[in-house]
N, C-alpha and C positions, 0 to 999 in steps of 0.2 A: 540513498541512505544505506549505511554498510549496516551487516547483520549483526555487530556487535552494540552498534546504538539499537537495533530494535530490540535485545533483549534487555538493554536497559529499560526500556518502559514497562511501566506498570500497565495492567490488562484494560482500565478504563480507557488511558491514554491511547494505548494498541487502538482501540474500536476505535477510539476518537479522530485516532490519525488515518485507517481506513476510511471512513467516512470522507475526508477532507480530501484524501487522496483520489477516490472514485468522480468526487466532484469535479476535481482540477481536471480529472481525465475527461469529462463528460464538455466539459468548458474546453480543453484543447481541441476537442476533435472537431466539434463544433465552429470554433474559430480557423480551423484550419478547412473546414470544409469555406467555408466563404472565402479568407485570403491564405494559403498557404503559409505556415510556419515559417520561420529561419531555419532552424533545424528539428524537421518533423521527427528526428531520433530519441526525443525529448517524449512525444506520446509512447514509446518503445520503452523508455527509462522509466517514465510512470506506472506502467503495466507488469512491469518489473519490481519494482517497489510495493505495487499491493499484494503480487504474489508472495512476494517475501514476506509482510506484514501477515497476510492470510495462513501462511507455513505456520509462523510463530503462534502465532492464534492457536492454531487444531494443535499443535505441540501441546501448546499449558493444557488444552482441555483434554488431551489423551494422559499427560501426568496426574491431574487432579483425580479424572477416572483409575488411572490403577492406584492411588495412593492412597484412594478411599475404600 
């Protein structure tokens, strides 16, 4: 997910996608612990994506705090 779609999401959305995202991750590792992935670069892309989701996150909530 490129960082221009995740600013388009609205903040519920944000958490909602984190959410889904942390599970997918919890579900790959897991499947990959019992039969190895195709391409385990995919747990690397996920782990990447919640960081970026998480970035955007603490962004809005450091705007909202100085703009209040």
């Amino acid at each position: 997910m490129k960082t221009s779609e995740i600013r388009e999401l609205s903040t519920p959305d944000l958490i909602e996608r984190i959410d889904t995202e942390r599970t997918m991750l919890v579900r790959m590792k897991l499947n990959h612990a019992i039969t190895p992935l195709d391409n385990p670069q995919k747990i690397r892309q996920v782990k990447l994506t919640i960081a970026r989701l998480l970035t955007e996150l603490r962004h809005r909530e450091l705007n909202e705090k100085s703009n209040s």
